[in-house]
FIMAR-769770 format. One record per atom (N, C-alpha, C): x, y, z; residue in three letters. Coordinates in steps of 0.05 Angstrom, whole numbers, padded with zeros to 5 digits, always signed. Layout:
REM residues N
XYZALA/...
//
This chain:
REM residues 282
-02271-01785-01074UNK/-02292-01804-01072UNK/-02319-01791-01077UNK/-02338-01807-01090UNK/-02367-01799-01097UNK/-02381-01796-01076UNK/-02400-01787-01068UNK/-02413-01793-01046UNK/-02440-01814-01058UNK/-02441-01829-01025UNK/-02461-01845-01035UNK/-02487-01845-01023UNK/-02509-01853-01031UNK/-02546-01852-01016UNK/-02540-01872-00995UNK/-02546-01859-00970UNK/-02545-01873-00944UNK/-02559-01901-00943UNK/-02548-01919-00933UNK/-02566-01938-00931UNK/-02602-01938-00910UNK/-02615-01961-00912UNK/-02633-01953-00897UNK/-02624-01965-00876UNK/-02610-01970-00863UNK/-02593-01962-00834UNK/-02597-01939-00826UNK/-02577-01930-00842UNK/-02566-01892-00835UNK/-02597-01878-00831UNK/-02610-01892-00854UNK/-02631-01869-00871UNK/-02651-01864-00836UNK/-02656-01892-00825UNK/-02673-01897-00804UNK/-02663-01882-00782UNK/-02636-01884-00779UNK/-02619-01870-00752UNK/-02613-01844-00755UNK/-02612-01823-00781UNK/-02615-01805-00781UNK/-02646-01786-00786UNK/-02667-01805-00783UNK/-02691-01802-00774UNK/-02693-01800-00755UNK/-02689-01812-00739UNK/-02693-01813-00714UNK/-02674-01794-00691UNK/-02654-01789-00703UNK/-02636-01763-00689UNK/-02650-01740-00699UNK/-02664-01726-00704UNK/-02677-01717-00722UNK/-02699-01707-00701UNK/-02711-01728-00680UNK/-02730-01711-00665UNK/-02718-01726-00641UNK/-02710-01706-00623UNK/-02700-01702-00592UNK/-02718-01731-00581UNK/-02742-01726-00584UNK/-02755-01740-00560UNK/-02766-01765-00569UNK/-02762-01779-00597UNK/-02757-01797-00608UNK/-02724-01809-00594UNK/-02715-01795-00611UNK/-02681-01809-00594UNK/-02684-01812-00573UNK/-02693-01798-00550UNK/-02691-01804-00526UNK/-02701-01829-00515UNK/-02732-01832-00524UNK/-02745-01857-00517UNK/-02739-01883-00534UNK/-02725-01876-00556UNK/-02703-01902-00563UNK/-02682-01913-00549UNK/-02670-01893-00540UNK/-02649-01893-00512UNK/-02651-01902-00489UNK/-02673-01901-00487UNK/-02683-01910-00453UNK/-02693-01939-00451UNK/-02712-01952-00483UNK/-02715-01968-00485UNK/-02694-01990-00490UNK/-02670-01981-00505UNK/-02653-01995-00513UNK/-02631-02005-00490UNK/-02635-01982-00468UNK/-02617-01987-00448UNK/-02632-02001-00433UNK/-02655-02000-00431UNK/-02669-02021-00409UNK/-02669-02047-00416UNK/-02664-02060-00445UNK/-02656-02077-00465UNK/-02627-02094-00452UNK/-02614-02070-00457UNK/-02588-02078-00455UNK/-02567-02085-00426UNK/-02580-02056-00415UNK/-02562-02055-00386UNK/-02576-02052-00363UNK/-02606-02062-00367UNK/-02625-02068-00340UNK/-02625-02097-00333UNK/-02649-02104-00319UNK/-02650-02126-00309UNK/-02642-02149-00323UNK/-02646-02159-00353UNK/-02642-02173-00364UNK/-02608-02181-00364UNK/-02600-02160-00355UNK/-02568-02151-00364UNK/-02549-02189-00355UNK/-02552-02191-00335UNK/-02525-02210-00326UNK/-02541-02231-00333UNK/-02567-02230-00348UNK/-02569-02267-00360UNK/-02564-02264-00380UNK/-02562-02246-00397UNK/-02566-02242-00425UNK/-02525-02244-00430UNK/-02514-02231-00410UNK/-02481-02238-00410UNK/-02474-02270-00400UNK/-02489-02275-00395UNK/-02481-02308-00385UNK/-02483-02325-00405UNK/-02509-02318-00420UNK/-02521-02340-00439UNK/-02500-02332-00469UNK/-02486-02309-00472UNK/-02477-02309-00495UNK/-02450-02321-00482UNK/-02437-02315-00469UNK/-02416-02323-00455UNK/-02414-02361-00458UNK/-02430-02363-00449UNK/-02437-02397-00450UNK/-02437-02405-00488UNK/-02435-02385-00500UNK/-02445-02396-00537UNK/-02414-02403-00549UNK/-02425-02420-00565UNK/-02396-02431-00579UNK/-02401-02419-00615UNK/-02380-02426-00628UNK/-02383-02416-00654UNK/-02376-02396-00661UNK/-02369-02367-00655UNK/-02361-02343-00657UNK/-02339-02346-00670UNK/-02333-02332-00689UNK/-02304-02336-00698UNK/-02283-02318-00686UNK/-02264-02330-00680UNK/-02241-02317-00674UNK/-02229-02298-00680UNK/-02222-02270-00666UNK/-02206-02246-00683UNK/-02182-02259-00687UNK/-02171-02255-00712UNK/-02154-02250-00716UNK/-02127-02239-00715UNK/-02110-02251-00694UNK/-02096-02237-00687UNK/-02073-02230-00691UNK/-02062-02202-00693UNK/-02028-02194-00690UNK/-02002-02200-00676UNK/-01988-02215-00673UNK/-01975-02228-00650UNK/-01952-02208-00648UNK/-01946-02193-00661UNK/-01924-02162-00653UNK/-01920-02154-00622UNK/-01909-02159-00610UNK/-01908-02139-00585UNK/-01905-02120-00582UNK/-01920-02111-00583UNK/-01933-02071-00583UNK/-01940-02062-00552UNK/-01939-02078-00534UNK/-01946-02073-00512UNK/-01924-02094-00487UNK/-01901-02093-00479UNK/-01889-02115-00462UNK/-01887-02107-00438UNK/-01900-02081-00428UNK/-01910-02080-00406UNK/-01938-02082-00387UNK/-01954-02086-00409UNK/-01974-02087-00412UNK/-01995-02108-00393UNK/-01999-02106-00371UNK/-02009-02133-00353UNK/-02046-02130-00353UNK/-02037-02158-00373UNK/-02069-02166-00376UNK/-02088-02166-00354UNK/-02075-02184-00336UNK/-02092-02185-00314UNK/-02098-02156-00292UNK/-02088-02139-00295UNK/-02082-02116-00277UNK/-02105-02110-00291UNK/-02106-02104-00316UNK/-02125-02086-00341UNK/-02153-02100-00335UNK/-02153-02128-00338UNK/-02186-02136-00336UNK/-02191-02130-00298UNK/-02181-02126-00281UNK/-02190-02139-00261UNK/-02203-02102-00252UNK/-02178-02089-00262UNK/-02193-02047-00264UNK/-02217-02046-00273UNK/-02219-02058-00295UNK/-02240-02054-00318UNK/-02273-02070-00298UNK/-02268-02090-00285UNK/-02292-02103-00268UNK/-02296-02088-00249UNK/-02277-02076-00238UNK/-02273-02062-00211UNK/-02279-02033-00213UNK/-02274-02019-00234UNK/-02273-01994-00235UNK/-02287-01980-00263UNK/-02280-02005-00282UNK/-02297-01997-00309UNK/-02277-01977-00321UNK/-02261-01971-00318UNK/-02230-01971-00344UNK/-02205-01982-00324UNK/-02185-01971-00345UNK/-02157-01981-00339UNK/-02144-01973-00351UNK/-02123-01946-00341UNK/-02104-01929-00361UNK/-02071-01935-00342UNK/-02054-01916-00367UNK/-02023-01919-00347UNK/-02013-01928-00372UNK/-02025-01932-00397UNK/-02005-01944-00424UNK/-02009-01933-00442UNK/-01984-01934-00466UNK/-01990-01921-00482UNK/-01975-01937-00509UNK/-01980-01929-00539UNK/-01970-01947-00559UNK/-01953-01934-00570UNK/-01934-01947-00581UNK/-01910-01946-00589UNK/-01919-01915-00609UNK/-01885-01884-00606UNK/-01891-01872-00615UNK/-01889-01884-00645UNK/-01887-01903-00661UNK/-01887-01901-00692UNK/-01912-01910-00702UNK/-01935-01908-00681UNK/-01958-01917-00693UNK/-01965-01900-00698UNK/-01966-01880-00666UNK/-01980-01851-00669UNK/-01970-01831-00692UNK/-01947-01839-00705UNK/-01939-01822-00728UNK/-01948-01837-00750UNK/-01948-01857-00756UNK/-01967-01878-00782UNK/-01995-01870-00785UNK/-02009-01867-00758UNK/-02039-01863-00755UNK/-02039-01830-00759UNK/-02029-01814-00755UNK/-02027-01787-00751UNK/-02020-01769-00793UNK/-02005-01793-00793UNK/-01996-01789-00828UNK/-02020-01798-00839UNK/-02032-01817-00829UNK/-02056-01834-00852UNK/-02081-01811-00852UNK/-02087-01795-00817UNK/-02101-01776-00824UNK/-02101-01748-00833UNK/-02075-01745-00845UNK/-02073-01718-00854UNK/-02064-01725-00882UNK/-02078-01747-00893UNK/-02066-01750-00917UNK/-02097-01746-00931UNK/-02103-01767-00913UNK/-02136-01772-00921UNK/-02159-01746-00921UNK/-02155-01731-00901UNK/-02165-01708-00893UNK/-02192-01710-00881UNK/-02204-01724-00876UNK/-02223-01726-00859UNK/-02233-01719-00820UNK/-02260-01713-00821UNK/-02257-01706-00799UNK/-02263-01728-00791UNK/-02282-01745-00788UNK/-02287-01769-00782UNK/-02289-01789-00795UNK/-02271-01814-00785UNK/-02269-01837-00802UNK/-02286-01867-00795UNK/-02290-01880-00804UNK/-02313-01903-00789UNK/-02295-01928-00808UNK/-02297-01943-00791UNK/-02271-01960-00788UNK/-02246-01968-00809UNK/-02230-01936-00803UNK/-02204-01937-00814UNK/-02188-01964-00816UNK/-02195-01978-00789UNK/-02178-02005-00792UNK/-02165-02014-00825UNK/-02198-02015-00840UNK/-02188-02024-00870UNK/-02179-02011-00884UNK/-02174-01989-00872UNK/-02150-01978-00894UNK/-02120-01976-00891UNK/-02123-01968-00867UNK/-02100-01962-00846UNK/-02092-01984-00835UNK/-02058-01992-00838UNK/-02044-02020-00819UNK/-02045-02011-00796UNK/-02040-01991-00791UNK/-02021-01984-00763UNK/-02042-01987-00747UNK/-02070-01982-00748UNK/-02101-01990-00740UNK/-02107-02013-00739UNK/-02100-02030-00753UNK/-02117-02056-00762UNK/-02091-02072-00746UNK/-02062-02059-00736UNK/-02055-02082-00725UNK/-02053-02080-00696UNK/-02064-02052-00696UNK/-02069-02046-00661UNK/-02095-02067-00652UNK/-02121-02054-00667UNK/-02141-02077-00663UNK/-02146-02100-00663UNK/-02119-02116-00675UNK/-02120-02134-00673UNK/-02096-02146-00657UNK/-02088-02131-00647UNK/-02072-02138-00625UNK/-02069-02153-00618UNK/-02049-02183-00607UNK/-02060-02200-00589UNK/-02073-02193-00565UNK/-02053-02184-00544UNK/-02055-02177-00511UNK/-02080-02154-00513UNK/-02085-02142-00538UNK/-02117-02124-00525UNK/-02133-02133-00533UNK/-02132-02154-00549UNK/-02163-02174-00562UNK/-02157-02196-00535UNK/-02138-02209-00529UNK/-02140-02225-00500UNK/-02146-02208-00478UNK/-02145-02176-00470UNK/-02158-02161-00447UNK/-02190-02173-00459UNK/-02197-02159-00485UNK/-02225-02158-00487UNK/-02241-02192-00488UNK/-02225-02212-00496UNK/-02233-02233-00483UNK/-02240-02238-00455UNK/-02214-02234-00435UNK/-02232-02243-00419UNK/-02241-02219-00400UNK/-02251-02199-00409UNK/-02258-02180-00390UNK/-02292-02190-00409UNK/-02296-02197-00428UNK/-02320-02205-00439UNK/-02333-02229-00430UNK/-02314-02243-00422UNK/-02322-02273-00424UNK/-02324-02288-00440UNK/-02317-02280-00459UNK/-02324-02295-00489UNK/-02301-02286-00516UNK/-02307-02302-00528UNK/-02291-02284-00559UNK/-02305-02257-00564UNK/-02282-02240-00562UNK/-02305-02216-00574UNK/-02300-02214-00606UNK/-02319-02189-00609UNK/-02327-02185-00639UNK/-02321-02155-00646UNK/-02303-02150-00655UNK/-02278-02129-00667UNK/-02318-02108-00683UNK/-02324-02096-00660UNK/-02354-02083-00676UNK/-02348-02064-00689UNK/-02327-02039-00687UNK/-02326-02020-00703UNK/-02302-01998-00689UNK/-02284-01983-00712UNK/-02265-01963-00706UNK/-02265-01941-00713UNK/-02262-01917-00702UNK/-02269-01893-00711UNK/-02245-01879-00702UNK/-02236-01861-00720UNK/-02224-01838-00717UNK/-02234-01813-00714UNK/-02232-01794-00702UNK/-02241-01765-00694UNK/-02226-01743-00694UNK/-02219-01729-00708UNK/-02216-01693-00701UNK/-02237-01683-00684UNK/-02229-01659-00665UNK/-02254-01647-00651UNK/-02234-01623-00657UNK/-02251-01604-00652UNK/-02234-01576-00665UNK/-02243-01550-00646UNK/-02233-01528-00629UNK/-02245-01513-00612UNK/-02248-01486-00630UNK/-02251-01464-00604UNK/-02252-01440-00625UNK/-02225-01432-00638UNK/-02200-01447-00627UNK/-02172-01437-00626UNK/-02164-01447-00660UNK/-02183-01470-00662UNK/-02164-01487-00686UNK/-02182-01489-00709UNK/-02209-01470-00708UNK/-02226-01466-00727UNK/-02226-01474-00752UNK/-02194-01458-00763UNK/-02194-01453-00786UNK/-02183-01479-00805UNK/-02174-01495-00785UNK/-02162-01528-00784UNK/-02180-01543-00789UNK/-02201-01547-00778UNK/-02223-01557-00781UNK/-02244-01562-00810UNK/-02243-01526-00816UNK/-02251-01528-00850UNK/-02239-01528-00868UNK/-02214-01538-00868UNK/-02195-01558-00883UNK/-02200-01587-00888UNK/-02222-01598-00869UNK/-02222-01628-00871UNK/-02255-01631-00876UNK/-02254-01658-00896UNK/-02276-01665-00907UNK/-02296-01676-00885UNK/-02323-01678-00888UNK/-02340-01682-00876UNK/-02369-01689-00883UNK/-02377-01716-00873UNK/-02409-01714-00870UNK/-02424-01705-00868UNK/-02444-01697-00883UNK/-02468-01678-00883UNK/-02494-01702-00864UNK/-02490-01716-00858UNK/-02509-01730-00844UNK/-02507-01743-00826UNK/-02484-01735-00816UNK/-02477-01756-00783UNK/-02494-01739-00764UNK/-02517-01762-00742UNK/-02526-01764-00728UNK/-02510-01757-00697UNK/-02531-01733-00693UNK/-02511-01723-00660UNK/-02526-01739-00644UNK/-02527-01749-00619UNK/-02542-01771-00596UNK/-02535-01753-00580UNK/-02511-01742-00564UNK/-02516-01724-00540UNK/-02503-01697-00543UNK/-02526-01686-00522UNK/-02514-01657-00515UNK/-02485-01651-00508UNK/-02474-01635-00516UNK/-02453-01626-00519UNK/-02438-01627-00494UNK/-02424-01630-00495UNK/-02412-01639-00461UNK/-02418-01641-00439UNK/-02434-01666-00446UNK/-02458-01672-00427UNK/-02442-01703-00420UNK/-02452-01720-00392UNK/-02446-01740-00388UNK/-02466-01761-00403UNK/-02456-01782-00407UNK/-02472-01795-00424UNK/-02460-01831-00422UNK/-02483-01850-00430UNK/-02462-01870-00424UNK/-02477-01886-00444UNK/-02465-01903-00453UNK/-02464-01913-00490UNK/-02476-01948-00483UNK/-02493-01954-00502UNK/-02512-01980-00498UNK/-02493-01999-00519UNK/-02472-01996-00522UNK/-02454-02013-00550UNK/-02462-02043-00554UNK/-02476-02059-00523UNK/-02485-02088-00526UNK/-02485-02092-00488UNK/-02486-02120-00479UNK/-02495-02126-00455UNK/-02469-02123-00445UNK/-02450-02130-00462UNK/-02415-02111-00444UNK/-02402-02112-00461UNK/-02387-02101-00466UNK/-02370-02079-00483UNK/-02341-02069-00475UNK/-02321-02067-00494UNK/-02298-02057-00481UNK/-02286-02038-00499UNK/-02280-02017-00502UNK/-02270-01992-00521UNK/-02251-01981-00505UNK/-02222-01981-00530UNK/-02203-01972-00519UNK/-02204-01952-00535UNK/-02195-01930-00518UNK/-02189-01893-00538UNK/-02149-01891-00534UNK/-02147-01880-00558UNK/-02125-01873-00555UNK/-02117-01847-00570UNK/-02098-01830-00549UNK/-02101-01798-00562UNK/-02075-01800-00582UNK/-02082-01789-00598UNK/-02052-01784-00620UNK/-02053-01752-00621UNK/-02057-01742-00611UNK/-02046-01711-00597UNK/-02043-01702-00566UNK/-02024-01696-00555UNK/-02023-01693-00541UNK/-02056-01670-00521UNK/-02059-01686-00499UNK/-02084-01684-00491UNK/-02087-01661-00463UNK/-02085-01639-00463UNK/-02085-01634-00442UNK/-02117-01617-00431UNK/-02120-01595-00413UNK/-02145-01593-00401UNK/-02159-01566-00429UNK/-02145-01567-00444UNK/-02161-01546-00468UNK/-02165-01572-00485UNK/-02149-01593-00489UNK/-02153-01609-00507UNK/-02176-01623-00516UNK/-02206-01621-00503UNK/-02225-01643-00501UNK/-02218-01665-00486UNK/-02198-01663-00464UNK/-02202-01696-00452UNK/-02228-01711-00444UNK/-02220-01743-00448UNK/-02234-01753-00431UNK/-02244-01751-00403UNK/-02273-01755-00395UNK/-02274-01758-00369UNK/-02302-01778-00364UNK/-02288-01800-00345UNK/-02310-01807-00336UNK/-02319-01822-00308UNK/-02330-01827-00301UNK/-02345-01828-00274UNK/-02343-01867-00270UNK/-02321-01861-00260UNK/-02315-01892-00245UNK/-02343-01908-00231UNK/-02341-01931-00235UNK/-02355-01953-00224UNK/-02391-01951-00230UNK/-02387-01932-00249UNK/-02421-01933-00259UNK/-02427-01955-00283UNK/-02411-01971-00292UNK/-02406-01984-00309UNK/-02434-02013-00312UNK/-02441-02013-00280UNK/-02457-02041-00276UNK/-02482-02026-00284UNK/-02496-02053-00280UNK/-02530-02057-00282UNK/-02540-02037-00273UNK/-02559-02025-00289UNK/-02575-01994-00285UNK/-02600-02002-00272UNK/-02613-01983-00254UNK/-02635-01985-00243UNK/-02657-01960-00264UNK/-02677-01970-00265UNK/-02689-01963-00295UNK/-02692-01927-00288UNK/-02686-01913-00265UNK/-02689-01884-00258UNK/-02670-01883-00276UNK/-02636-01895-00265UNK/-02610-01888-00280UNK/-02615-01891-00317UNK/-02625-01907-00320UNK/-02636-01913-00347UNK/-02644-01889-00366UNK/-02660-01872-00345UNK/-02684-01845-00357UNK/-02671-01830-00355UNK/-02652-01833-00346UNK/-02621-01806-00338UNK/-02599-01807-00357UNK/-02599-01812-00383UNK/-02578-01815-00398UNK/-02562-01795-00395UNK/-02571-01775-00398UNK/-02555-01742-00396UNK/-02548-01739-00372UNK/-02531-01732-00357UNK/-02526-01729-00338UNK/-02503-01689-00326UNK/-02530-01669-00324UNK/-02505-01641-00325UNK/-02478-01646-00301UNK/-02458-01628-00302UNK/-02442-01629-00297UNK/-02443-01621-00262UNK/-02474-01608-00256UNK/-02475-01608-00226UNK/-02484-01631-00220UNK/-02510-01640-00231UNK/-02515-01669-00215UNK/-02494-01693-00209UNK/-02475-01691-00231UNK/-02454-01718-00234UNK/-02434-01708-00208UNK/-02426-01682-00205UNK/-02411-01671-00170UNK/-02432-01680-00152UNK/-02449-01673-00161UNK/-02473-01677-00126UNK/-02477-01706-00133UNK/-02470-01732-00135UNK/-02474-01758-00141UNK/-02450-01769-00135UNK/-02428-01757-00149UNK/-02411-01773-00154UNK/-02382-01766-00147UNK/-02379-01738-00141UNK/-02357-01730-00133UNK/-02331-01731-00137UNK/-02318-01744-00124UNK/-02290-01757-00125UNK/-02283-01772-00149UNK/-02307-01791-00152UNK/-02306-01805-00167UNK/-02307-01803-00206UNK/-02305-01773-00206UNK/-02305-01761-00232UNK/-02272-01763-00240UNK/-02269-01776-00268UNK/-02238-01772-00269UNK/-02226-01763-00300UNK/-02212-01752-00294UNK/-02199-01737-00326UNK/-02173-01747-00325UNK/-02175-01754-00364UNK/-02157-01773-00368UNK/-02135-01755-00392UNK/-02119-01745-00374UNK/-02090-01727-00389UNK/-02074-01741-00402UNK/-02062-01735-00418UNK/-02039-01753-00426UNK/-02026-01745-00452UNK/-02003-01743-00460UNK/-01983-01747-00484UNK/-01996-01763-00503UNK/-01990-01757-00537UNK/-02000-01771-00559UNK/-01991-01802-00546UNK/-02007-01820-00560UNK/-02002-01841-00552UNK/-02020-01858-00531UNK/-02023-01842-00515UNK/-02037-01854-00488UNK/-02069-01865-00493UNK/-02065-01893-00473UNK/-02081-01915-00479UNK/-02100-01924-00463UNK/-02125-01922-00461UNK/-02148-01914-00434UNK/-02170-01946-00448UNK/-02174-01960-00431UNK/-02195-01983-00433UNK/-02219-01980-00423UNK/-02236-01975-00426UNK/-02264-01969-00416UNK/-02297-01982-00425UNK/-02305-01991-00395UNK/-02335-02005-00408UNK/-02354-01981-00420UNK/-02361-01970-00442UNK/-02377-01950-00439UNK/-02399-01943-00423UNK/-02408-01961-00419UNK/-02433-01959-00404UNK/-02433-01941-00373UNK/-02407-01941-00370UNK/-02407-01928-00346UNK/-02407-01897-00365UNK/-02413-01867-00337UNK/-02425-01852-00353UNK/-02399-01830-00363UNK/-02391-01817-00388UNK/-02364-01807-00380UNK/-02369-01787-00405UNK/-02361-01768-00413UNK/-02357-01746-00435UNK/-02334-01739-00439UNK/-02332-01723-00462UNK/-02308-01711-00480UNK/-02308-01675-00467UNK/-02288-01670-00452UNK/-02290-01646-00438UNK/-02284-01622-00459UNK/-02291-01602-00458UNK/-02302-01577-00483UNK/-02265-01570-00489UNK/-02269-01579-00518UNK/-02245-01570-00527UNK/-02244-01548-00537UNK/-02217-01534-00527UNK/-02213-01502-00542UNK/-02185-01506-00556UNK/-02170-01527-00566UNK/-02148-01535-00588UNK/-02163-01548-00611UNK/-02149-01570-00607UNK/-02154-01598-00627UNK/-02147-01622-00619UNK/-02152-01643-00622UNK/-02153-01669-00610UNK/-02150-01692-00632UNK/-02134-01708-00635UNK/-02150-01732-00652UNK/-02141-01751-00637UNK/-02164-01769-00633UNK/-02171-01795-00624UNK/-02177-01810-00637UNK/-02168-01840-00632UNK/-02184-01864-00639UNK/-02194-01885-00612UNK/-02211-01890-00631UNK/-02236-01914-00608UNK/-02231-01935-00623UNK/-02229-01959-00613UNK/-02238-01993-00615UNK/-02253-02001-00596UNK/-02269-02008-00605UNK/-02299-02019-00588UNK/-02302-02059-00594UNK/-02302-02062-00581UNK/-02304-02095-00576UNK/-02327-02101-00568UNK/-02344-02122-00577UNK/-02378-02125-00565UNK/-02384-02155-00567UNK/-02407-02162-00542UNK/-02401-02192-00532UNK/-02422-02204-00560UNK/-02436-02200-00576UNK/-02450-02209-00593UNK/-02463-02191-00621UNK/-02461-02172-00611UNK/-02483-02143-00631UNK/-02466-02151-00660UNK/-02472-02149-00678UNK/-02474-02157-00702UNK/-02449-02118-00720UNK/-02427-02122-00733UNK/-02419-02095-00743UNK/-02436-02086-00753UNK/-02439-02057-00759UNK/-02456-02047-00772UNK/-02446-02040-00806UNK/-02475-02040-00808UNK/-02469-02030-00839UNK/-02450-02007-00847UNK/-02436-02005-00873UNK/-02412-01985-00871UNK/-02425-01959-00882UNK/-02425-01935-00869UNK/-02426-01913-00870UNK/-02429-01902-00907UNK/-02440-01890-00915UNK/-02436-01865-00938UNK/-02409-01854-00942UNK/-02402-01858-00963UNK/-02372-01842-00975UNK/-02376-01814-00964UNK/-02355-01804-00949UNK/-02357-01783-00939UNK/-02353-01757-00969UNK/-02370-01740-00965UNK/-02373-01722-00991UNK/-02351-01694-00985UNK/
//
């Protein structure tokens, strides 16, 4: 593939990553936007809207253990919901598609990739993200990831890559993601995940309405989130395959990998519009 001139999307957002304290005060404004006060009218009033079109859905049973209601009622209560995982012939479909392709990061494989496009469109996880949304949601965007440690270095510069993807947080730092007024992103590991692996981790029940201090606190180090939050910090282990539901907004990071990892995210959003598609990766 050619590479292509960023759009003025990209062109604006990798301006703005570009100076620390610019991003930051975009961050703080956007979250006060999104997940402050305004937050539970701004989810009611879209909630209440008609017209949205329908995802499209997969009717395969990929999941027959899978209890909808258990999953949304975690996700209100606690802000994820793990314990599942997808069938191993996806994780080998999805796992083949990325070592064919060679990329380190992909931005929404769905269209290329079935084994993607029929997870996302899943029935039973587009009906979690219904009604944990309240509404039809809107299939916003899929990403694939390699993360690579010192161990798997040489793995790493084997695979193609963007010269202009935009970093937003410090490096294994807590952090919690403005995706829209609520949001639902499922990750799923297709390598086996363990405590060298980069797991997930994130900090249960921070998921609600921010008070504008929490707002100015996007970053969050790994002492203050113990002296805050304690117990309530959780790491999410698991076998290729394994299937974690989460509001972003609550605050959570990717723990410092010293292997390799590949993940995918589906992100669901109650109104925000997809974004423009990314630059051919060079």
């Amino acid at each position: 593939m050619l590479p292509q001139v960023p759009t003025m999307y990209h062109q604006i957002r990798i301006l703005i990553h570009k100076k620390r304290w610019v991003l930051r005060s975009t961050q703080v404004i956007r979250g006060w936007l999104l997940l402050g006060p305004f937050r539970p009218h701004a989810i009611r009033y879209y909630q209440r809207r008609t017209g949205v079109q329908s995802v499209e859905v997969e009717k395969q049973n990929l999941f027959p253990d899978l209890d909808v209601h258990r999953v949304v009622t975690s996700l209100h209560e606690r802000g994820y919901a793990d314990g599942w995982k997808i069938p191993d012939e996806y994780v080998e479909r999805i796992v083949q598609y990325a070592k064919t392709t060679k990329f380190l990061k992909y931005w929404n494989p769905h269209r290329e990739c079935k084994a993607i496009d029929q997870i996302a469109r899943n029935e039973k996880l587009v009906e979690i993200a219904r009604q944990y949304l309240g509404a039809e949601p809107i299939l916003w965007l899929t990403q694939l990831k390699w993360s690579f440690g010192d161990q798997a270095v040489g793995e790493r510069e084997e695979l193609l890559s963007s010269t202009n993807v935009p970093v937003q947080y410090d490096g294994d730092a807590f952090h919690y993601d403005t995706l829209d007024f609520k949001s639902l992103t499922i990750f799923i590991y297709l390598t086996d995940v363990d405590a060298s692996c980069g797991p997930h981790v994130l900090i249960e029940n921070t998921h609600r309405t921010k008070s504008f201090a929490e707002l100015c606190q996007i970053i969050l180090s790994d002492t203050d989130a113990q002296r805050k939050f304690g117990g309530r910090i959780k790491t999410i282990l698991g076998k290729k395959g394994t299937l974690l539901f989460e509001e972003t907004s609550a605050f959570h990071k990717a723990g410092r990998c010293q292997t390799k990892r590949l993940m995918l995210s589906i992100d669901y959003v109650l109104q925000r519009r997809p974004p423009p598609e990314r630059p051919v990766l060079s």
